[in-house]
C-alpha positions as CSV (number, residue, x, y, z in Angstrom):
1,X,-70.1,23.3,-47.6
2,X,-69.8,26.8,-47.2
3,X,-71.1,29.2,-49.6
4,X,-68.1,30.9,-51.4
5,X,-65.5,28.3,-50.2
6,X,-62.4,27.0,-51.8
7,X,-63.8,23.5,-53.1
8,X,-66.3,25.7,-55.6
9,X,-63.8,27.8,-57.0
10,X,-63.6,25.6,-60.1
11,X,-67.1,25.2,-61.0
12,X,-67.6,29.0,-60.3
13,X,-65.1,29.4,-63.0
14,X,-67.1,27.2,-65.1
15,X,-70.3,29.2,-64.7
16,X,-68.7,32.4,-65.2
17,X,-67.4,31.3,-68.8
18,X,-70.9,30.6,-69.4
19,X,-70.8,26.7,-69.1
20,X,-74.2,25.2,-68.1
21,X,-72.3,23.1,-65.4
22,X,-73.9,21.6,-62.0
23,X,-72.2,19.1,-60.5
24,X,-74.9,16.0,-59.2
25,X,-75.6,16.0,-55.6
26,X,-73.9,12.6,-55.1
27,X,-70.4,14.3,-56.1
28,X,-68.0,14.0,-53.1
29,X,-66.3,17.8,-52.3
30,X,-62.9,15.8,-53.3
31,X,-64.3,14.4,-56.8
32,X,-65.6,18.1,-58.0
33,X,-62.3,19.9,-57.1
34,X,-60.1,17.3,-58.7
35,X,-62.6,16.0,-61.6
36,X,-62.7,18.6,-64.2
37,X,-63.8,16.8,-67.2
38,X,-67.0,15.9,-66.5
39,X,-68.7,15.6,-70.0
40,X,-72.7,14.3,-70.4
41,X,-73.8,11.6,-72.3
42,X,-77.6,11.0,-72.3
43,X,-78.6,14.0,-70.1
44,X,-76.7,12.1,-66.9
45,X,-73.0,13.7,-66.3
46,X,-70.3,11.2,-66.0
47,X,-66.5,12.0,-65.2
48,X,-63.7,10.3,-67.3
49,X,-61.5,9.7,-64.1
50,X,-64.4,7.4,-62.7
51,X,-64.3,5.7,-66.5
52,X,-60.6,5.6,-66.6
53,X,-60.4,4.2,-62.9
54,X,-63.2,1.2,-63.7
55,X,-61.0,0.5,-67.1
56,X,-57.3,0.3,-65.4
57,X,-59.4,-2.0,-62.7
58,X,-59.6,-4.5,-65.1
59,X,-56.9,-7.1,-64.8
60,X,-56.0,-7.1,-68.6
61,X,-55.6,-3.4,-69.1
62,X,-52.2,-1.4,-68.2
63,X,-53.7,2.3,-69.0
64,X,-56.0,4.2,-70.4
65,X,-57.6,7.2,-71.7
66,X,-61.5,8.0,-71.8
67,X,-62.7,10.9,-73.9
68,X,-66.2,12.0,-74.8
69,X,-67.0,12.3,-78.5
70,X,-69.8,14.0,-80.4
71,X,-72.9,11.5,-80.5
72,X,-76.1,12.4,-82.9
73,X,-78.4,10.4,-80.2
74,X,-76.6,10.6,-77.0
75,X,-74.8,14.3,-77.5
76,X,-71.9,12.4,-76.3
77,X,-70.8,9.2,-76.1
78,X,-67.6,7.4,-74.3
79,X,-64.6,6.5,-76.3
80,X,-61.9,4.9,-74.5
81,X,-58.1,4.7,-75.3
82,X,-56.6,1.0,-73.8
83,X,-53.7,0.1,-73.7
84,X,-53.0,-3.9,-73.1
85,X,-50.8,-5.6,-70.7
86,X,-48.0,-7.7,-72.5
87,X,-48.6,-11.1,-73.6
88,X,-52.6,-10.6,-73.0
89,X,-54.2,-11.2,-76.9
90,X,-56.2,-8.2,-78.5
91,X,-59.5,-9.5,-79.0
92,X,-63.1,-8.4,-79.3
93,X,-64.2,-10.6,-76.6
94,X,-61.9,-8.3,-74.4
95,X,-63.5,-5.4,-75.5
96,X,-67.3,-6.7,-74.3
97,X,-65.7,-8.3,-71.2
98,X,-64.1,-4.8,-70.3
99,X,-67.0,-2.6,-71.8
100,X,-68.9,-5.1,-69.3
101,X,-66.7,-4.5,-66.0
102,X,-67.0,-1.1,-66.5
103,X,-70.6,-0.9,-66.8
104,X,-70.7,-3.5,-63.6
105,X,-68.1,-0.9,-61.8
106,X,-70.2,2.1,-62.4
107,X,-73.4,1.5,-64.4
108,X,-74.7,0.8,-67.5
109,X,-74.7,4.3,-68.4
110,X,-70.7,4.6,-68.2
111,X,-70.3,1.5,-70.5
112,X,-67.8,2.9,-73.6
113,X,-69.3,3.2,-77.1
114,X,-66.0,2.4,-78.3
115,X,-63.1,0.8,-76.9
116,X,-59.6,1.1,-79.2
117,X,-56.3,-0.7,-78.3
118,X,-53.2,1.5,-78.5
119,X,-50.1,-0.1,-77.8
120,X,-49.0,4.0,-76.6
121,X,-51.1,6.7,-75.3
122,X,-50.4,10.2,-77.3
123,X,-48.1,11.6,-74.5
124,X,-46.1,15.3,-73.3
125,X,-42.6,14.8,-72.5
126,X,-43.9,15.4,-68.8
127,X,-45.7,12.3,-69.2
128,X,-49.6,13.7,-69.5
129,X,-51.7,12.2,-71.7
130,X,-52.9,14.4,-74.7
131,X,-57.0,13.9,-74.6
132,X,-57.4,17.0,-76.3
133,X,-55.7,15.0,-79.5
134,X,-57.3,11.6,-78.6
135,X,-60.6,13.7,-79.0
136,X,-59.9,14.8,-82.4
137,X,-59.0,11.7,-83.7
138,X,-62.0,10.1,-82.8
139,X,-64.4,12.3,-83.8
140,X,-62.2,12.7,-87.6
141,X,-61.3,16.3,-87.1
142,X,-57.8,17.5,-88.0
143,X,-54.8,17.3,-85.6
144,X,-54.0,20.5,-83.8
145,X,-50.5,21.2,-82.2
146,X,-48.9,18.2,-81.7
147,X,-45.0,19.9,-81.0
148,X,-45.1,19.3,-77.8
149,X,-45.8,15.1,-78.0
150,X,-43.2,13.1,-76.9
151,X,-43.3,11.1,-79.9
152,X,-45.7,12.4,-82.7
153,X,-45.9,8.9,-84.4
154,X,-48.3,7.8,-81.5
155,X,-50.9,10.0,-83.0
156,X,-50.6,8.9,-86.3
157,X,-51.1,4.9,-85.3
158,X,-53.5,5.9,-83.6
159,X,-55.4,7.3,-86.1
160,X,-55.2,5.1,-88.5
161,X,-55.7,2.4,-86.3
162,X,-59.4,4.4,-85.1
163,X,-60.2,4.7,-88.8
164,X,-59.6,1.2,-89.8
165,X,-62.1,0.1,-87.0
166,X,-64.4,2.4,-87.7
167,X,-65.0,0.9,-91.4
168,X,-65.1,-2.9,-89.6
């Protein structure tokens, strides 16, 4: 790739904020331009669209949502969002068996701390899905704006519903 081309203009934007932001050698020109939430979870850098692709590959799972969430070990660790196709049953042994196709997928390294089911993802009347919300509720910090949700009552069955597995 050419110095100075197109493709690098987002991590050049990155680096001028003062990110510490490298994107691994392996990273097609196509994944860095259209990957921008690359988070790291034990020193290895690991893009939620690559999570989010492995999770929706399951056959049980209609969406979903990765975020990364403050870890004391890891620095961050993956929290996924899933939502469930109808008439398949919500149980833990879904949870290892997708946990377990993701980290077959990708590797172990991208298999998700936590996995929540959400019968609704937190979404903008334009239909994008509100990470920046998911990633308060599971790390237990307080909403911020949420005028612009389609429906606000997502956010707050979601959060209860992250809380109540968190004490399980």
């Amino acid at each position: 790739m050419a110095k100075g081309s197109r493709a690098d203009e987002p991590i050049q934007a990155l680096l001028k904020e003062g990110r510490k932001f490298a994107p691994p050698k392996e990273f097609t020109r196509r994944a860095r331009v259209t990957s921008a939430r690359i988070y790291q979870e034990a020193k290895r850098r690991v893009s939620t669209m690559e999570v989010e692709s492995a999770l929706v590959e399951h056959p049980s799972v209609a969406e979903a949502a990765v975020i990364g969430r403050t870890h004391e070990i890891k620095g961050q660790a993956i929290a996924a969002f899933v939502t469930i196709k109808e008439g398949r049953p919500q149980t833990p042994e879904l949870i290892d068996e997708i946990k377990s196709h993701v980290a077959k997928k990708i590797g172990a390294l991208a298999r998700p701390d936590d996995i929540i089911y959400s019968a609704e993802l937190p979404k903008t009347r334009s239909g994008k899905i509100m990470r920046r919300l998911l990633r308060d509720i599971a790390e237990g910090r307080a909403l911020g704006d949420t005028t612009t949700l389609a429906d606000p009552n997502v956010v707050a069955t979601l959060k209860t519903r992250y809380e109540d597995e968190g004490k399980e």
